[in-house]
DRENLUM-45463 format. One line per field, with one value per residue: residue in three letters; y, z, x of N, C-alpha, C, CB in turn; chain. Coordinates in steps of 0.001 Angstrom, whole numbers. Glycine has a CB too. Layout:
type [ALA, ...]
n_y [Y, ...]
n_z [Z, ...]
n_x [X, ...]
ca_y [Y, ...]
ca_z [Z, ...]
ca_x [X, ...]
c_y [Y, ...]
c_z [Z, ...]
c_x [X, ...]
cb_y [Y, ...]
cb_z [Z, ...]
cb_x [X, ...]
mol [A, ...]
END
This chain:
type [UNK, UNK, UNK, UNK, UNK, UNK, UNK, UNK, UNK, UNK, UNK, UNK, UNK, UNK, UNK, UNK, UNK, UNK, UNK, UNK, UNK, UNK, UNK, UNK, UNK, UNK, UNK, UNK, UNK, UNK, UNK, UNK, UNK, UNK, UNK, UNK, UNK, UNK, UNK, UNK, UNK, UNK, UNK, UNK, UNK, UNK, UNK, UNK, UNK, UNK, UNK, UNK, UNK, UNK, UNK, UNK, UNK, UNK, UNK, UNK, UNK, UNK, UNK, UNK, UNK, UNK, UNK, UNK, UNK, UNK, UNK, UNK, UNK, UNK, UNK, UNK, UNK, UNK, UNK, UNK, UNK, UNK, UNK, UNK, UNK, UNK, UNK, UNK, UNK, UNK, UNK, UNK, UNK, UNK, UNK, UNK, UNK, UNK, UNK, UNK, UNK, UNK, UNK, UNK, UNK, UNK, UNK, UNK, UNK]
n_y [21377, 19384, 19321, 19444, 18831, 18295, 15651, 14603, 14013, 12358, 10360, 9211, 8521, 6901, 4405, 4014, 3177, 849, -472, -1223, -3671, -5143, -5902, -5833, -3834, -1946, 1136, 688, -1628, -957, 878, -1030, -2497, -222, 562, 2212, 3356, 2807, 5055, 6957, 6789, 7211, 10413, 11149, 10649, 12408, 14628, 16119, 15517, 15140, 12521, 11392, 11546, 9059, 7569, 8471, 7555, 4689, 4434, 5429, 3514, 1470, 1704, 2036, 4523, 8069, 9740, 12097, 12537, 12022, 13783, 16058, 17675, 17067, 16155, 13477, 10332, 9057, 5967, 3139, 720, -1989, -5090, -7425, -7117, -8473, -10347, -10629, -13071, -14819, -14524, -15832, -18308, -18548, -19284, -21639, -22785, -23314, -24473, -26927, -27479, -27382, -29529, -31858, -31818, -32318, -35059, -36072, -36187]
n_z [8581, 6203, 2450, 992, -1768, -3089, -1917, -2319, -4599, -5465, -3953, -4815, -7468, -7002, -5925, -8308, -10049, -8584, -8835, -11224, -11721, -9979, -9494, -7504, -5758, -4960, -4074, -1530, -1069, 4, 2098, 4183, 4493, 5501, 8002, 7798, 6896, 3486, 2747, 4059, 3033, 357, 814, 1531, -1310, -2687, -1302, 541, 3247, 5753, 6662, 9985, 11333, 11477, 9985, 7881, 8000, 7456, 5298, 3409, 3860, 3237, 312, -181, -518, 872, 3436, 3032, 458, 134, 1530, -158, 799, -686, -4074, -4543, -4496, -2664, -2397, -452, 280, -150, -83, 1537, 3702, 4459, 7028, 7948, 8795, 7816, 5100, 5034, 5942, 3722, 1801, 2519, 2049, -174, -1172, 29, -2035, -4274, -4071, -3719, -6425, -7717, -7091, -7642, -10454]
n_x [-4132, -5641, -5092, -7827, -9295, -6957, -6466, -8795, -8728, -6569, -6648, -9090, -7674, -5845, -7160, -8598, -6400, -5404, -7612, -8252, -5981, -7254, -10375, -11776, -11120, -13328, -15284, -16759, -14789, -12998, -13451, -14397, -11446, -10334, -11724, -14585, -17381, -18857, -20249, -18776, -16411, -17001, -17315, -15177, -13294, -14752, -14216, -15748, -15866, -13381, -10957, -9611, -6576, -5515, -7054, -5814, -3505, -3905, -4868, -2325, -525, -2356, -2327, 327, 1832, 3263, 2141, 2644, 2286, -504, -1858, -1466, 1546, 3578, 4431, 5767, 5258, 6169, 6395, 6634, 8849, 7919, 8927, 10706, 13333, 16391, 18363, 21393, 22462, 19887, 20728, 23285, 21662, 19987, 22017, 23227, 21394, 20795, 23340, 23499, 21312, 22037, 24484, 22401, 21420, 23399, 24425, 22519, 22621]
ca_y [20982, 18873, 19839, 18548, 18866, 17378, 14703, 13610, 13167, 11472, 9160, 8323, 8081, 5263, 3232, 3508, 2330, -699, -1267, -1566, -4663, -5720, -5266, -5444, -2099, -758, 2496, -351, -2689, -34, 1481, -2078, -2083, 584, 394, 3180, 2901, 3063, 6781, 7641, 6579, 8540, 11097, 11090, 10651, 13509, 16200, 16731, 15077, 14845, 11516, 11404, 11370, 7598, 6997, 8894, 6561, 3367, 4316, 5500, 2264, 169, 1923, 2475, 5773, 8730, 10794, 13626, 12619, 11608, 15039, 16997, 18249, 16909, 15288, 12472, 9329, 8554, 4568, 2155, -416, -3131, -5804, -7853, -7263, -10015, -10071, -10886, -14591, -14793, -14263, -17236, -19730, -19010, -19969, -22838, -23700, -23216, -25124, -28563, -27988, -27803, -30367, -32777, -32032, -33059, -36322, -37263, -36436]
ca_z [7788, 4872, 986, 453, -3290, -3362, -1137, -2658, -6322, -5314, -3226, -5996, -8891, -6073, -5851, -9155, -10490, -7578, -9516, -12903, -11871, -8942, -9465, -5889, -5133, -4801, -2612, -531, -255, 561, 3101, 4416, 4690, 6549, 9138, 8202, 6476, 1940, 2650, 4861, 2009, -486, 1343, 1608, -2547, -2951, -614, 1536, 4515, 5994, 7778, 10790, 10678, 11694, 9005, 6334, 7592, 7118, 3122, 3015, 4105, 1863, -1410, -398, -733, 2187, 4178, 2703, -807, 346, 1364, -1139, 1279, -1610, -5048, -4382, -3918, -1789, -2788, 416, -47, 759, -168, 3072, 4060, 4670, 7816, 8042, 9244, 6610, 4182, 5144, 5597, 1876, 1051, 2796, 1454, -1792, -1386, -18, -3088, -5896, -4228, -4214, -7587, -8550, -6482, -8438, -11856]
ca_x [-5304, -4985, -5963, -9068, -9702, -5860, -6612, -10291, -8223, -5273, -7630, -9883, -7189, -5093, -8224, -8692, -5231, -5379, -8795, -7487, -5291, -8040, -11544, -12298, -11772, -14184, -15222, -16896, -14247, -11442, -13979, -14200, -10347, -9830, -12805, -15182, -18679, -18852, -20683, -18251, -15217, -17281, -16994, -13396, -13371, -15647, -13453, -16916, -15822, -12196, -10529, -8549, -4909, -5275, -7498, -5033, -1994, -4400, -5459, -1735, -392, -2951, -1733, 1889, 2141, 2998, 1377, 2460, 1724, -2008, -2123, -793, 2505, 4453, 4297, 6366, 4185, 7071, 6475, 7017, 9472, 7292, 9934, 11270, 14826, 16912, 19424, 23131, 21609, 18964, 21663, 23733, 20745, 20218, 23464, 23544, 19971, 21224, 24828, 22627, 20089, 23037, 24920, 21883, 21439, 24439, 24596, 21260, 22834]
c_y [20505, 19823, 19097, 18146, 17771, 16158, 13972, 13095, 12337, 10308, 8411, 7818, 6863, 4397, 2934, 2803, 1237, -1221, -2103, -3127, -5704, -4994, -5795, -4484, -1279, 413, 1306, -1174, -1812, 532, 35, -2160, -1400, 1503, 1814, 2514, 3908, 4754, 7326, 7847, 7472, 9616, 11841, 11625, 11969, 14891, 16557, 16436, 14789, 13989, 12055, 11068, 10221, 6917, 7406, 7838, 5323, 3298, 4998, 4226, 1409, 542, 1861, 3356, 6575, 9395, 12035, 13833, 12757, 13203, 16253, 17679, 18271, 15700, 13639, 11093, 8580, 6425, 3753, 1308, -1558, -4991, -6303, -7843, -8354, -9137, -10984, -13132, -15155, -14988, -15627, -18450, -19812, -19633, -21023, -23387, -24231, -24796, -26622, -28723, -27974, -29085, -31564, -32882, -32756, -34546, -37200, -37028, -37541]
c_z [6413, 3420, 852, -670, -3423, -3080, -1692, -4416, -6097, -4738, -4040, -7216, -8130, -5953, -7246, -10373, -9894, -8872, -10952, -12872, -10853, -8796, -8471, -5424, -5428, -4015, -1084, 203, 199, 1503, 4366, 5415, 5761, 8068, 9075, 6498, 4698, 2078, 3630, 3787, 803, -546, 1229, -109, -3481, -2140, 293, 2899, 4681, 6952, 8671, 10491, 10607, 10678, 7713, 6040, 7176, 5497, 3178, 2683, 2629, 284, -1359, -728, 549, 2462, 3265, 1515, -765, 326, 1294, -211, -32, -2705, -5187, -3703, -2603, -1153, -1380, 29, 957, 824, 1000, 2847, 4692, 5751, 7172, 7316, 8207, 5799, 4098, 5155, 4455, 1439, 1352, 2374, 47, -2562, -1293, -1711, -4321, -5129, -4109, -5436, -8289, -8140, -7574, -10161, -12641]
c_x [-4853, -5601, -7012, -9289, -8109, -5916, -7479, -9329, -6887, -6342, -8098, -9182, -6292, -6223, -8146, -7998, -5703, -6405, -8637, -6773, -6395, -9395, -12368, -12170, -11867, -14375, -15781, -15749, -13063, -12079, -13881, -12731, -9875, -10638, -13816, -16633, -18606, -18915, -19584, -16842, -15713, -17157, -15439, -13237, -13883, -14838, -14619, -16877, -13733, -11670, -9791, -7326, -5018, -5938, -6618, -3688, -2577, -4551, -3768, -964, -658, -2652, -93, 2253, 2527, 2167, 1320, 1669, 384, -2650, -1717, 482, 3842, 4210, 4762, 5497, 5051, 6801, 6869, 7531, 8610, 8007, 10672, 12783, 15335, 17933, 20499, 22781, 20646, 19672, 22375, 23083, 20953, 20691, 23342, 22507, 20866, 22414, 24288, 21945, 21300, 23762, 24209, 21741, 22618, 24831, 23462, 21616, 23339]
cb_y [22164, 17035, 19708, 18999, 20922, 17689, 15000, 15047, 14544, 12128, 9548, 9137, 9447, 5466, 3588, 4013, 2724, -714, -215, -204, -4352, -5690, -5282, -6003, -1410, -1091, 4443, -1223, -4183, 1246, 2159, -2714, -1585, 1484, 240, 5025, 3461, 2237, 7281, 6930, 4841, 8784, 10583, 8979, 9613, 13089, 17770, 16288, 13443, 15728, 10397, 10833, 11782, 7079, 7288, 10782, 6160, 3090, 6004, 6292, 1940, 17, 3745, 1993, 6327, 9339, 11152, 14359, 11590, 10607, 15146, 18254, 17457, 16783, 15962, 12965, 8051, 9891, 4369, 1707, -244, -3176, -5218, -9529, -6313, -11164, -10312, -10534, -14383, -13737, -13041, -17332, -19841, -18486, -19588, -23133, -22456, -21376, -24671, -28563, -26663, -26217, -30230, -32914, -30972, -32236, -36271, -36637, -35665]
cb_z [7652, 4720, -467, 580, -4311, -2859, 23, -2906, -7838, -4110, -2473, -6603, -9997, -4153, -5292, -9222, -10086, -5374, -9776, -13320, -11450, -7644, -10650, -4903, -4401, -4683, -3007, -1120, -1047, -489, 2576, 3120, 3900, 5673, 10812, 8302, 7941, 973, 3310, 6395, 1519, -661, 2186, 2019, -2687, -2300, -1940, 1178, 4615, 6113, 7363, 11625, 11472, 13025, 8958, 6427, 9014, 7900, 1974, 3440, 5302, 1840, -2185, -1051, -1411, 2568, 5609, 2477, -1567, 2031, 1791, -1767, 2695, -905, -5890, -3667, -5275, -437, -4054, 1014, 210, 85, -862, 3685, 4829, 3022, 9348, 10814, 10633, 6270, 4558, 6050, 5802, 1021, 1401, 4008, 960, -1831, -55, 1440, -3369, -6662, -3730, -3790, -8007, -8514, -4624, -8033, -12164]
cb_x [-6310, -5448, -5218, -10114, -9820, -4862, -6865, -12576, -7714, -3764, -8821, -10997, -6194, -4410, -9836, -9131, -3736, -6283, -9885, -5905, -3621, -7266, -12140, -11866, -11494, -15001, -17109, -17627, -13882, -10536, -15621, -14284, -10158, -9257, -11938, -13932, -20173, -20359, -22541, -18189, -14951, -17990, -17378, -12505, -14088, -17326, -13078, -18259, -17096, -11762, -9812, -8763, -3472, -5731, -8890, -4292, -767, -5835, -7569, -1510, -1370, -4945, -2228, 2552, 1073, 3700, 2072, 3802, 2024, -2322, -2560, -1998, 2772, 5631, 4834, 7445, 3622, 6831, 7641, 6305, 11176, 5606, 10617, 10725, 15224, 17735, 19129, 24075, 20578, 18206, 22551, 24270, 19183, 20647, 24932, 23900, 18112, 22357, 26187, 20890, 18365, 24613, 25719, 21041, 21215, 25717, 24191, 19047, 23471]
mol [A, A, A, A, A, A, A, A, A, A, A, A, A, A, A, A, A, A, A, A, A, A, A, A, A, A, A, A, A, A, A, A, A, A, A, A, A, A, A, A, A, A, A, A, A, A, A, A, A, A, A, A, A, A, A, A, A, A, A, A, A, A, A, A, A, A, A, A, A, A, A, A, A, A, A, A, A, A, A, A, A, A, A, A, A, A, A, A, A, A, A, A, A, A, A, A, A, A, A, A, A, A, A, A, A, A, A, A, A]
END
């Protein structure tokens, strides 16, 4: 069983950072989001009602935070690297992007 009281303030103070830079979300549009109805996200916000696990990984997800943090197991917002990793292959296109685009440049200097 999760913390509730932990859970409803971490919830509401991650919306309300996001909000700060994006004043779209709202309790609406993050209920929206993650497929359940405004009163039902209030809910959540308020500690009076408790999501399913599947709904805790969806609002963990959309902030980037973990599980655990969401609910309170541990302080650690444990941050998602949401940043795309590059392969081996990836790596070398680059280069070779790169090596064409300086040596046109320098053909047209």
């Amino acid at each position: 069983m999760i913390q509730m009281d932990i859970f409803a303030k971490r919830l509401r103070y991650l919306r309300e950072q996001k909000k700060k830079d994006d004043s779209k979300f709202t309790q609406g549009y993050v209920a929206d989001l993650i497929g359940v109805a405004r009163s039902t996200y209030t809910a959540y916000e308020n500690g009076t009602k408790q999501p399913p696990l599947e709904t805790i990984n969806k609002i963990a997800d959309l902030f980037g935070v973990s599980f655990d943090y969401l609910t309170g197991r541990t302080n650690d917002k444990g941050i998602k690297d949401q940043s795309t990793t590059l392969t081996d292959k990836d790596e070398r296109d680059i280069a070779k992007r790169m090596e064409k685009l300086k040596k046109d440049l320098m053909e047209g200097a």
